[in-house]
N, CA, C and O of each residue as an XYZ file, in Angstrom:
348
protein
N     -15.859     50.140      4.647
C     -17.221     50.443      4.270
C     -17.453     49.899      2.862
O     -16.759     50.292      1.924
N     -18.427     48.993      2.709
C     -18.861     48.290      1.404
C     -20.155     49.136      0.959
O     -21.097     49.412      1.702
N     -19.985     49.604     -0.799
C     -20.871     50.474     -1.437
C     -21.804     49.194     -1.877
O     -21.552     48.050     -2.254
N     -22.874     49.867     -1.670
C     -24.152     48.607     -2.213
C     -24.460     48.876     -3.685
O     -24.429     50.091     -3.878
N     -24.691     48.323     -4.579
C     -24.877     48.106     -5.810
C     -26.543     48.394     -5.753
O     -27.310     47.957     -4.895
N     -26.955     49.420     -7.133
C     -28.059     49.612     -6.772
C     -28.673     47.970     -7.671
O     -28.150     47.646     -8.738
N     -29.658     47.218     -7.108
C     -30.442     46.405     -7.952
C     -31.219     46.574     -8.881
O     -31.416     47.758     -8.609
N     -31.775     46.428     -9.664
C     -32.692     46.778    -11.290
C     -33.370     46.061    -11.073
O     -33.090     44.889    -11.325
N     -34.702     46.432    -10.450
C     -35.955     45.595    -10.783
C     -36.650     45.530    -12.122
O     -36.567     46.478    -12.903
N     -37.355     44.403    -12.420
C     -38.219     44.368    -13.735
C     -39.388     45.333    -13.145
O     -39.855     45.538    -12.025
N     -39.641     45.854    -14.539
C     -40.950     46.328    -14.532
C     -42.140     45.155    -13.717
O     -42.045     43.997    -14.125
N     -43.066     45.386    -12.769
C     -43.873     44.620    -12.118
C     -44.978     44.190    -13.740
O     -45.447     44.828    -14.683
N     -44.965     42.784    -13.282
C     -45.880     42.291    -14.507
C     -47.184     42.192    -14.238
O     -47.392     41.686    -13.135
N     -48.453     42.587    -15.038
C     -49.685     41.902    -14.438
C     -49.805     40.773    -14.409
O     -48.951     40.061    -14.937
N     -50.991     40.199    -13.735
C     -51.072     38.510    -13.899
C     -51.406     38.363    -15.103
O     -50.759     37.341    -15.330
N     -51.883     38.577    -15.987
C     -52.457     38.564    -17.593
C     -51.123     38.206    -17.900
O     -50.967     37.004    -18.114
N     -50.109     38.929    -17.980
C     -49.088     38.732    -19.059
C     -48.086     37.766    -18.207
O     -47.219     37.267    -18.925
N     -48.012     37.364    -16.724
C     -47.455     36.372    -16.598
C     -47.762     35.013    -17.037
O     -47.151     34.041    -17.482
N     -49.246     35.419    -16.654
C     -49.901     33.942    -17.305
C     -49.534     33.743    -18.924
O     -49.563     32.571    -19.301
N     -49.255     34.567    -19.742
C     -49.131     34.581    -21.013
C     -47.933     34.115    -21.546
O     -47.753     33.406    -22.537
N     -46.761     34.829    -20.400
C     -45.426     34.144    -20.478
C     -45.196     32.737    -20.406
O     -44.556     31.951    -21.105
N     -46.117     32.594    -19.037
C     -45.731     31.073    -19.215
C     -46.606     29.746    -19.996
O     -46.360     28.544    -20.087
N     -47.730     30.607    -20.494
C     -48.169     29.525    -21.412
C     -47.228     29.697    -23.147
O     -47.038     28.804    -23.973
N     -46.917     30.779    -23.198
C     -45.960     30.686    -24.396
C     -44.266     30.064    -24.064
O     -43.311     30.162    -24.835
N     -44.270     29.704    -23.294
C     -43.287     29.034    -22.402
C     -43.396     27.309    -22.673
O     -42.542     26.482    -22.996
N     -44.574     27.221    -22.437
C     -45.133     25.757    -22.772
C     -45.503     25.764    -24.092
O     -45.987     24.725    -24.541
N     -45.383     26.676    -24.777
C     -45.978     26.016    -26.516
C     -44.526     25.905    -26.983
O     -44.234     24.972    -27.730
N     -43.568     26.806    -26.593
C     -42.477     27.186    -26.760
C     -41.476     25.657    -26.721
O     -40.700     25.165    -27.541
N     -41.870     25.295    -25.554
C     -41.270     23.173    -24.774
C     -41.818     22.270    -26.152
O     -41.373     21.550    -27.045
N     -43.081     22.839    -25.659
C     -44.137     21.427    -26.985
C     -43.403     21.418    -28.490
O     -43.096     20.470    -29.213
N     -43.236     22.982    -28.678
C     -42.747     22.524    -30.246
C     -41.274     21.969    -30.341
O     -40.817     21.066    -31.043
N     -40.790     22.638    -29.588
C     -39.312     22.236    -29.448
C     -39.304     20.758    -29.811
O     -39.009     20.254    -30.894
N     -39.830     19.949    -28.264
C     -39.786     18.745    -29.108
C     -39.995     17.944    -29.814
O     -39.329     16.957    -30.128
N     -41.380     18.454    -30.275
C     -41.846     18.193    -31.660
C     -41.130     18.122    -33.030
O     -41.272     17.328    -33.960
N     -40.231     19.304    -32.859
C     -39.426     19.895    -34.224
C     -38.194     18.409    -33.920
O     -37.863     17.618    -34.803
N     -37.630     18.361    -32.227
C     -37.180     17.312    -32.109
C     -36.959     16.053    -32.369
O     -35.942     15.386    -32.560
N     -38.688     15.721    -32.330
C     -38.732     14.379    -32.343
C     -38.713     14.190    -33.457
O     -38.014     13.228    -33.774
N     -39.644     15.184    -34.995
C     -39.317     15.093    -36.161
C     -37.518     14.612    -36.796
O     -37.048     13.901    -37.684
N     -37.093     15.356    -35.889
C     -35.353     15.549    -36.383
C     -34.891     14.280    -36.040
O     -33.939     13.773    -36.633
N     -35.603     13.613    -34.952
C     -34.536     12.237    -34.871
C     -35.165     11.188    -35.327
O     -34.550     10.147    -35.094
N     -36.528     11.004    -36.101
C     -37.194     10.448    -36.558
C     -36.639     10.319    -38.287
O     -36.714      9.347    -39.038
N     -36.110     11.616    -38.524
C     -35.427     11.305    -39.990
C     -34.054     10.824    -39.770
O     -33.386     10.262    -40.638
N     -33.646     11.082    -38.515
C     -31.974     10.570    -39.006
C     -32.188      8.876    -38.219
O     -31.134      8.267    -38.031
N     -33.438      8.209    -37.812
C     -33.550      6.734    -37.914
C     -33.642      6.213    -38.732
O     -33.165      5.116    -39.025
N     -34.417      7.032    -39.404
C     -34.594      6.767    -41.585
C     -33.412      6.460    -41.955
O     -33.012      5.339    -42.270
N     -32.710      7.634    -41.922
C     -31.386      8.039    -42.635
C     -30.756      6.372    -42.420
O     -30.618      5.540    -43.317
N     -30.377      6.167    -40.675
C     -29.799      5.222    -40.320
C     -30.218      3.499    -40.832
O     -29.536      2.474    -40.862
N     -31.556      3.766    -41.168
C     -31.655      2.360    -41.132
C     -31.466      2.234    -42.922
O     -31.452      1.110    -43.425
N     -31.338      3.390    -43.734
C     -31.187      3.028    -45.246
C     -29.241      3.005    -45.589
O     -28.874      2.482    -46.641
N     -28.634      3.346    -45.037
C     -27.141      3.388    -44.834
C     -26.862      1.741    -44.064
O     -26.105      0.913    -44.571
N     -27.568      1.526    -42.889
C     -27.459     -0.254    -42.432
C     -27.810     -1.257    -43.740
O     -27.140     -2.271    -43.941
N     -28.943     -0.860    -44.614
C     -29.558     -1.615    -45.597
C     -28.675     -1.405    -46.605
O     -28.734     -2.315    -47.432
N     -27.610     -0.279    -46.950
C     -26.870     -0.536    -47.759
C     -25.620     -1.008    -48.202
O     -25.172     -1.427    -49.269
N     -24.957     -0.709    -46.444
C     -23.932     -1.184    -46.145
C     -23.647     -3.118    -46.078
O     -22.606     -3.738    -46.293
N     -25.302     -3.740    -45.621
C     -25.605     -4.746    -45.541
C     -25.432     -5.720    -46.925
O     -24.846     -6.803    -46.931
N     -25.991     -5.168    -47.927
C     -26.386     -5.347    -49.471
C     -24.715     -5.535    -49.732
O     -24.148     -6.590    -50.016
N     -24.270     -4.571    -49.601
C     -23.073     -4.371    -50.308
C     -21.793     -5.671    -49.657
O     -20.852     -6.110    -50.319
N     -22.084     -5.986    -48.455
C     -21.335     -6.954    -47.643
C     -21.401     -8.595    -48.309
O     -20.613     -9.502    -48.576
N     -23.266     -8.241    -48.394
C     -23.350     -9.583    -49.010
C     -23.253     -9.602    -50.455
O     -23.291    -10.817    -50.650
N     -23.134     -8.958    -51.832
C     -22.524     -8.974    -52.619
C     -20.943     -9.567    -52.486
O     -20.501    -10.640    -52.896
N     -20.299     -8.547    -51.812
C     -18.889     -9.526    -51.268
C     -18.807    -10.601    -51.178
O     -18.051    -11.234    -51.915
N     -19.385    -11.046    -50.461
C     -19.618    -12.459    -49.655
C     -19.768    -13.330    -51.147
O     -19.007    -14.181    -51.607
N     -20.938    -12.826    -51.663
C     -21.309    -14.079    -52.848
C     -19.916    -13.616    -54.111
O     -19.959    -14.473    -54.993
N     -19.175    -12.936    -54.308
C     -18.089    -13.157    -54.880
C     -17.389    -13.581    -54.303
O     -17.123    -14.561    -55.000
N     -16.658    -13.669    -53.303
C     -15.933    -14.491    -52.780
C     -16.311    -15.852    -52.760
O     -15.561    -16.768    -53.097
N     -17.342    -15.970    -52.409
C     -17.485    -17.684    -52.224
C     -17.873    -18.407    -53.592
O     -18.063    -19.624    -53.590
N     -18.023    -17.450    -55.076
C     -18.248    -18.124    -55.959
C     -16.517    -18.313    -56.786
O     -16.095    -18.919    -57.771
N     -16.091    -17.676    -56.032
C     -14.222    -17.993    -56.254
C     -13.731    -19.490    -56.354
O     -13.922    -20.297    -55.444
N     -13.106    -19.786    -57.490
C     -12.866    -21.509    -57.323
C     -12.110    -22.285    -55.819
O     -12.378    -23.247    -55.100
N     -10.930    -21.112    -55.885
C     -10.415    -21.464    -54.181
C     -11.094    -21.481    -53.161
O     -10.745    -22.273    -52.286
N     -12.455    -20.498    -52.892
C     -12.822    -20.925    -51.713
C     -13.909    -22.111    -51.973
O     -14.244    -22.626    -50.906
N     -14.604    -22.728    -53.213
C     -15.199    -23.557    -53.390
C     -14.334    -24.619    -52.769
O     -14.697    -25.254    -51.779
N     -13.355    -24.770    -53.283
C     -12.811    -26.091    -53.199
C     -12.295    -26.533    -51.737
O     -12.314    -27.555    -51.051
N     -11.835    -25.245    -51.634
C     -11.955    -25.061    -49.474
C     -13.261    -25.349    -48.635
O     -13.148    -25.649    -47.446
N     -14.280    -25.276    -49.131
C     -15.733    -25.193    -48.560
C     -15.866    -27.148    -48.824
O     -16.144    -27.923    -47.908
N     -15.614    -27.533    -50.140
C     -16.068    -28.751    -50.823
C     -15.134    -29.741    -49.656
O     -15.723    -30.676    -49.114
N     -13.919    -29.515    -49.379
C     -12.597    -29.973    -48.580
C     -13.820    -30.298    -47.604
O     -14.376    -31.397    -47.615
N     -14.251    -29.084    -46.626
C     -14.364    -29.249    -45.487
C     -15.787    -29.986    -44.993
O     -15.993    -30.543    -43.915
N     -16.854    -29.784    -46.311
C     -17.673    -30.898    -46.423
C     -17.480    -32.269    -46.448
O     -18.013    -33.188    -45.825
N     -16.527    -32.220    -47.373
C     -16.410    -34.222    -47.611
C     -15.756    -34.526    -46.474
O     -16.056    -35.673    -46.141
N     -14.617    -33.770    -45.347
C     -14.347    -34.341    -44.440
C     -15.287    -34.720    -43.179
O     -15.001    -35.580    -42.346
N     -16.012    -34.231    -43.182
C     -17.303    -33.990    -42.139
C     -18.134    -34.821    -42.327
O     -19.030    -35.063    -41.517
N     -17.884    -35.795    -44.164
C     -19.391    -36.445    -44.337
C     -18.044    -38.158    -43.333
O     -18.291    -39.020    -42.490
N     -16.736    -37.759    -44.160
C     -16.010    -38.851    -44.031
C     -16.089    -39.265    -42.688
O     -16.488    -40.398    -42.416
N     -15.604    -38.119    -41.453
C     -16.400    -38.411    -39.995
C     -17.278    -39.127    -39.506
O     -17.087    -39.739    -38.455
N     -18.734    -39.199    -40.375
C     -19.981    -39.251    -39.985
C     -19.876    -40.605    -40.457
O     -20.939    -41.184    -40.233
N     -19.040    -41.342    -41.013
C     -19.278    -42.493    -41.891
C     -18.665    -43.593    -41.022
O     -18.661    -44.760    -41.414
């Protein structure tokens, strides 16, 4: 013999306050992703000033290195052989 569990109904709702639930249900969605879309709208910011700096900073590198006498003269090498080719 299996004892039945009594069930707990909700209090019965009027239609007034269902309707109320579920339109605060939907303002509830709307802001969400609002607050959302705000939130990933700053960390594209975020992202694209960290790309712009990481970028900056690469090409600083770059122009010290290549104003280095060794790689001049490596760069100058591989020009004059290319003109010597063409000749």
């Amino acid at each position: 013999m299996t004892k039945r569990l009594a069930t707990v109904r909700p209090a019965p709702l009027t239609r007034l306050g269902t309707t109320l639930q579920r339109r605060m249900g939907v303002l509830g969605r709307r802001r969400l992703r609002a607050v959302t879309a705000l939130r990933e709208a700053g960390m594209t910011t975020a992202e694209y000033a960290i790309g712009t700096l990481a970028a900056c900073g690469f090409a600083a590198l770059l122009v010290t290195i290549l104003r280095g006498s060794v790689v001049q003269g490596l760069v100058l090498g591989i020009i004059k052989r290319a003109l010597a080719l063409g000749s």
